[in-house]
Every structure is written in structure tokens, then in C-alpha cells.
C-alpha angles and dihedrals in degrees: 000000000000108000132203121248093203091047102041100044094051099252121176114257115218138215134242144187131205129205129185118230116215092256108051132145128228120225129202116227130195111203113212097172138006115216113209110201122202132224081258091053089254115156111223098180124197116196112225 
């Protein structure tokens, strides 16, 4: 199974925040497959 470099060799998340200016767009977004990630970085994918 396809692994993640960031969650298998112990890298820093960071954190983010998000603001919303007075001016903004929505977009629609269809969702085909979700992709669960383990604590390993192990993909465990699920079709829509």
C-alpha cells in the first residue's frame, strides 16, 4: 500500500487558519473517494 513521507518519517504538522475576505467565491465539489490515513501513513481508500 502507498505510504505517506510526512506521516511515516515523524514531520511536524502545522497549523492553519483560514479567513474569509469580504469578497470570496463558492465552489461546488463533487467527492468521488475518501482516503483514510493511518497513524503509519497507510492509505486505506473507499470509492464513492
Amino acid at each position: 500500500m502507498p505510504r505517506l513521507e510526512g506521516v511515516t518519517h515523524g514531520k511536524v504538522h502545522e497549523g492553519f487558519e483560514v479567513t474569509i475576505s469580504e469578497k470570496f467565491v463558492v465552489l461546488k465539489v463533487k467527492i468521488e473517494e475518501v482516503v483514510e490515513i493511518s497513524h503509519k501513513g497507510i492509505l486505506k481508500r473507499e470509492a464513492l
